[in-house]
N, C-alpha and C positions, 0 to 999 in steps of 0.2 A: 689462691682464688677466694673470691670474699663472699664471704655466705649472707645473699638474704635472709632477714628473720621475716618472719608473719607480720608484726608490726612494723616496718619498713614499708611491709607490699601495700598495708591495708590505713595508711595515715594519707589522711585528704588535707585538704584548705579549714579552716574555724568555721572560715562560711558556708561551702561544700558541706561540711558535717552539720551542721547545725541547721539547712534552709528546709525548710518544712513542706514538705511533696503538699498539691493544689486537693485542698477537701472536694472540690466541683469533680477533680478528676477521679477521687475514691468513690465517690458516689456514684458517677457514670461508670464505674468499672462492677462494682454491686449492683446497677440496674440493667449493665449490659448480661451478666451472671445471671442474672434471672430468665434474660430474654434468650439466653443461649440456650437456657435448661427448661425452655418452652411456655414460661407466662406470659399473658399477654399484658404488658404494661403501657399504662399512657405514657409517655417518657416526657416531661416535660421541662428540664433539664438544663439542657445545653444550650448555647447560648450561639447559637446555629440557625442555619437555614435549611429546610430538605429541599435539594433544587427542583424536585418532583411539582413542589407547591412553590416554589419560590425560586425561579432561574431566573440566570440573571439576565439581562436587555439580549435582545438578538442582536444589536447592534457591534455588542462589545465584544460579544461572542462570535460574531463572525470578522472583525479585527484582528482578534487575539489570534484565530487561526489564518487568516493572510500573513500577521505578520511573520509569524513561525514559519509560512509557506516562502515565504519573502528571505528566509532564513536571517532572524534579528535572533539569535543565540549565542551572540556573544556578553562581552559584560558591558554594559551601559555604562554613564559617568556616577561616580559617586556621590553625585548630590541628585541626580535623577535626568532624563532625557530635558533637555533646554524646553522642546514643545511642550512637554508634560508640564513643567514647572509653570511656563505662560499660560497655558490653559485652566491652571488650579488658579493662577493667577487673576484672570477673569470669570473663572467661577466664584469663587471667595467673594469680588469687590460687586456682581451682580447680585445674588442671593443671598449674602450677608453680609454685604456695608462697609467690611473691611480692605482696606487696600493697601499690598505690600507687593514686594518687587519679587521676580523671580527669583533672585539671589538670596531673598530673604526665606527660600521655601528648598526643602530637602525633601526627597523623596528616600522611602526605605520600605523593605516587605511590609508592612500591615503597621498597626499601632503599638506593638509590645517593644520592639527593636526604639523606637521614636520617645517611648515612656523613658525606656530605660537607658537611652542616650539622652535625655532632658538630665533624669539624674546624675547621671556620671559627668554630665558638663559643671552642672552647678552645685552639686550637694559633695563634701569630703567629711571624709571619717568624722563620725562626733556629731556634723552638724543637724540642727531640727529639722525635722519635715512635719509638717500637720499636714493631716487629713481627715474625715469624716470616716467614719464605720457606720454602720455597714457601708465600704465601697469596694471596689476590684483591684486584688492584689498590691496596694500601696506597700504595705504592712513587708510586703515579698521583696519588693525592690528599694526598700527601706534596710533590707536585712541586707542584701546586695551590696549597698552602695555603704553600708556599715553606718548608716543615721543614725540619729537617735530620734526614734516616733514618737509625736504626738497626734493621741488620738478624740476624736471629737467624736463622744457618743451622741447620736440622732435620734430622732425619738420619731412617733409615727404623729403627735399633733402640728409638729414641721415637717410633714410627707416625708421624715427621714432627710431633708436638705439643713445641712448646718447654716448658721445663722449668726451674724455679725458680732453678737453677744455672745457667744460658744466658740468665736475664734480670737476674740479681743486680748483675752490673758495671756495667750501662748504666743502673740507674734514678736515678741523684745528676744531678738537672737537669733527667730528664726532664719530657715534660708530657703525654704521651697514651700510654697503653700497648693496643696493637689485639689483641685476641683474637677466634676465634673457631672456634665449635664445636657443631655436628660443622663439621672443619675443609674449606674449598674451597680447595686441590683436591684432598685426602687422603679425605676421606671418613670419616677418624677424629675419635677425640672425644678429652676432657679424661676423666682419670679423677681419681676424687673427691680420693686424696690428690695429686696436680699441681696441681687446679688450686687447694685449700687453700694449696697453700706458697704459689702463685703471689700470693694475697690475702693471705698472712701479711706479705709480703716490701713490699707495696703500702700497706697498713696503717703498717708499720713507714716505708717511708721519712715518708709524711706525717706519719707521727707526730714526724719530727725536724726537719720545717721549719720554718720562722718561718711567723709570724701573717702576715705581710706577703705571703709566694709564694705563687704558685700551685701549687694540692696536684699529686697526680701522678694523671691520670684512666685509666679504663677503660674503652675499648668496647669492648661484648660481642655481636659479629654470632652471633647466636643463629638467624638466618633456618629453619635447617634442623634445629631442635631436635627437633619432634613425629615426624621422620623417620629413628628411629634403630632399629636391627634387634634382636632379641627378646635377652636376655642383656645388652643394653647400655644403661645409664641417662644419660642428660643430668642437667650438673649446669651451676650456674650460682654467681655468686662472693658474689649476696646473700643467698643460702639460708643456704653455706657457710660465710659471715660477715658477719653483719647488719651489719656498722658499713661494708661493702663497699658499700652504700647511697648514701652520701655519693660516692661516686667513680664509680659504677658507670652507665655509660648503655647500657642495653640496642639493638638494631638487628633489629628482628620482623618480621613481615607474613605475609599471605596467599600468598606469591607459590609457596613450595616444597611447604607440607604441602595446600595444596590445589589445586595444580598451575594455580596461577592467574598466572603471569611475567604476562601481557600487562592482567591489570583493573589492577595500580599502584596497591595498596592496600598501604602498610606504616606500622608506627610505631616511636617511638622512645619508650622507659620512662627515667626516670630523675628526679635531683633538679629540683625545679620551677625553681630558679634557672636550671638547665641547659637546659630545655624550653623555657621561657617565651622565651627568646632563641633560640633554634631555632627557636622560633616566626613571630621576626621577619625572621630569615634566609629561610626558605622562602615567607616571605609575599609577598617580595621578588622574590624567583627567581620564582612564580608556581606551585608545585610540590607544589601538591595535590591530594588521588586525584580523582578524579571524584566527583561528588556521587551518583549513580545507583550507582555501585560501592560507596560509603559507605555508603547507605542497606543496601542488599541485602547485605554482610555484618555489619551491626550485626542483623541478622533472622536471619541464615543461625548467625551466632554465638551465639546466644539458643537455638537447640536443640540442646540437646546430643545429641539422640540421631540427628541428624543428623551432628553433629561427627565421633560416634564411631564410626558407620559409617563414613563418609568416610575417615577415619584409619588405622581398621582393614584398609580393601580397599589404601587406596595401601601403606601400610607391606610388604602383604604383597605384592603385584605389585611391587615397587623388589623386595624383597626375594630374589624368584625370577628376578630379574635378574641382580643384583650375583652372589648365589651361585653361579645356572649358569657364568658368566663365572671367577667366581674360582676352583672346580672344574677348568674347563677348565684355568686355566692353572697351577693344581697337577698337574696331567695331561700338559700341556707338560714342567715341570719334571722331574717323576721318568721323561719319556725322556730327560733329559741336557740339554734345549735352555735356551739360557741366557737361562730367564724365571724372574719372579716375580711373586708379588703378596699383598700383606698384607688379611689376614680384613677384610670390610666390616662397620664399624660403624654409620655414618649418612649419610646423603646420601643423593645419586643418583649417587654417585663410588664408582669401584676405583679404586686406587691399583697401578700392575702398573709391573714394570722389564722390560725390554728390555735385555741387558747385552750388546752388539754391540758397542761399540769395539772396533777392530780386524778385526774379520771382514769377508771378499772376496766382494763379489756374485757375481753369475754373469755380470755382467758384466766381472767383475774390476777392479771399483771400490775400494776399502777404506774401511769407516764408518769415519768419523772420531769425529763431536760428533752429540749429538741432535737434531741439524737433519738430519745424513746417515739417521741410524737411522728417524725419524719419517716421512721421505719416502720410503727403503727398504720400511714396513711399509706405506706408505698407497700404493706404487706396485707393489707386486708383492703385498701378501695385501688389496690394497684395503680396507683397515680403519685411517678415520681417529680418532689418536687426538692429545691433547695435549701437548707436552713440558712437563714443568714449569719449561722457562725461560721460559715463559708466564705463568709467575705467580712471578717474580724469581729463580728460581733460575739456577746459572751454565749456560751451552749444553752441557756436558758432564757436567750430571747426567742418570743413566740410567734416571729414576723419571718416568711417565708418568699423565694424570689419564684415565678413560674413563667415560662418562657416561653414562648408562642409560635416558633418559626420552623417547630416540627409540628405542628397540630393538624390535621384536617380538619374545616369547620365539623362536617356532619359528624364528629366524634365528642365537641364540648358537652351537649348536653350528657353521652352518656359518662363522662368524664364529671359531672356534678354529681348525676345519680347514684353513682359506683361512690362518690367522697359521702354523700349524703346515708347511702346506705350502712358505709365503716363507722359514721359518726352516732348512726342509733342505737350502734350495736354496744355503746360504753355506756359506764355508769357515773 
């Protein structure tokens, strides 16, 4: 009989051992700790909707359970319900200008499943990927797919959006270049002439490769486009440059502008060669939306005049969020306290600093790194928020993400006052 030993039981994958559990998720398991053991915390967090303040269309909601009643609980097609795909299909060429065939468009649970079969189609052991940091989980599915990362540090006098010039050196080789906007966990967007160079620069490398490489591609995590604030226009890289087409695979869904995270309905747009092998990847994984969830926004999508309610009321409630919040802590600022925080343009993200290195609690601790600052703010003004070395940047940047789509308005103010109060309290 052959005896298992303990190292037998307990040997994983390189990758398995090595991939690095989600900081976003250590943090909400600390803030949830807290709220279990009875504090009251602002939880600002997660990058969620509370359906309390945020449900989703009645439309879609009363769909979704027809079609269950209808019993559609079987498995759907692997690339997505045929209606569904023609209806994304005429969403997409009305509302943003671009026009691709159903067959060019996959449906799969939400956007994580769509990211990380973008990857595994085009990226193999070794090859580059750049990305910008702070952004969401590249760095993860980078490790997955065994890249080798390139990272583009962002800075907050480019609202944290990389920049033509900051991607220029790294594209000889590359093979996936990840963009996305409005960006997580900035909340800002691409402005028209960035993100133009940015395609100009994409264009031009594949223009000088051999017939034989592989070009240099593009994914464009778009999830949070319909949710950008009045003054600010989403732009995207095939509009900007039709021959961006060829390289360009978009990353969409339901999940943000109809505050829908938990139905796991998203798609990915792009060239058919690219799709159709996407296809086969998630057919595999088993990682398709629901078939009831399918049905019900291929119907919900179909009326526009539904859409555009919908669209209208959330834009403008994120909207009296982010604001009140950002207010506040221009209000912070001009008494001296060393905050900040850059204008909201898209998302459900402010992007705020916290510039504490060095300052002495009241304990007479001294922050050090934004691990000391984040715990500071979330232990004494009980307002949890993000660091952004949560989303790759180093622990001592002082730029933080705060999330809006658990708030209740009538709690921002005292969500200033309680951060204003922690901050008098240092030296």
């Amino acid at each position: 009989m052959t005896t298992i030993t303990s190292a037998s039981v307990n040997k994983v994958s390189e990758m398995a051992e090595n991939l690095v559990g989600s900081e976003i998720l250590k943090i909400a398991g600390e803030v949830n700790e807290k709220i279990r053991n009875g504090e009251k915390i602002y939880n600002l967090t997660v990058g969620d909707f509370d359906p309390k303040l945020f449900p989703i269309p009645q439309l879609l909601c009363d769909e979704i359970v027809n079609a269950y009643r209808a019993g559609a609980t079987n498995y759907p097609p692997s690339d997505g319900l045929p209606e569904l795909r023609q209806e994304v299909t005429k969403f997409i060429t009305a509302r943003e200008g671009i026009e691709y065939a159903p067959s060019e468009i996959v449906i799969a649970c939400g956007a994580r499943p769509i990211i990380y079969a973008i990857f595994r189609t085009v990226v193999e052991k070794g090859d580059k990927v750049i990305f910008p940091v702070p952004s969401w989980n590249n760095n993860h599915y980078c490790h997955m797919s065994e890249a080798e990362k390139v990272e583009i540090v962002t800075t907050a006098e480019n609202n944290f959006m990389p920049t033509a010039e900051e991607i220029r050196p790294h594209l000889k080789g590359a093979t996936l270049l990840s963009l996305c906007s409005p960006l997580n966990p900035t909340g800002t967007v691409f402005t028209k002439e960035g993100l133009a160079e940015i395609c100009d620069l994409v264009l031009a490398e594949n223009a000088s490769r051999d017939a034989d490489e592989k070009p240099l591609f593009v994914m464009y995590d778009q999830i949070y486009w319909s949710i950008t604030m009045e003054g600010t226009e989403h732009y995207n890289p095939v509009t900007l440059r039709p021959a961006m087409r060829n390289y360009t695979v978009f990353v969409d869904g339901i999940s943000k502008c109809f505050a829908a995270t938990g139905l796991r309905v998203g798609w990915a747009i792009g060239p058919a060669y690219i799709t159709h092998r996407m296809r086969a990847i998630l057919s595999h994984v088993g990682a398709w939306a629901p078939k009831a969830e399918q049905i019900a926004t291929a119907k919900f999508l179909a009326n526009d005049a539904e859409v555009d309610i919908y669209l209208h009321k959330i834009r403008a409630d994120i909207k009296t969020r982010l604001t009140g919040l950002y207010d506040g802590f221009v209000r912070l600022k001009s008494q001296g306290l060393k905050v900040d925080a850059i204008s909201p343009q898209g998302a459900i993200y402010l992007t705020v600093q916290f510039n504490l290195a060095g300052c002495t609690t009241p304990q007479g601790n001294i922050l050090g790194n934004a691990r000391d600052v984040y715990k500071f703010i979330l232990d004494e003004a009980k307002v949890a928020i993000v660091p952004f070395y949560a989303f790759g940047s180093d622990d001592d940047n002082s730029w933080y993400r705060i999330s809006v789509g658990t708030l209740p308005v009538d709690q921002i103010e005292n969500i200033i006052t309680s951060i204003e109060s922690a901050l008098q309290k240092l030296k």
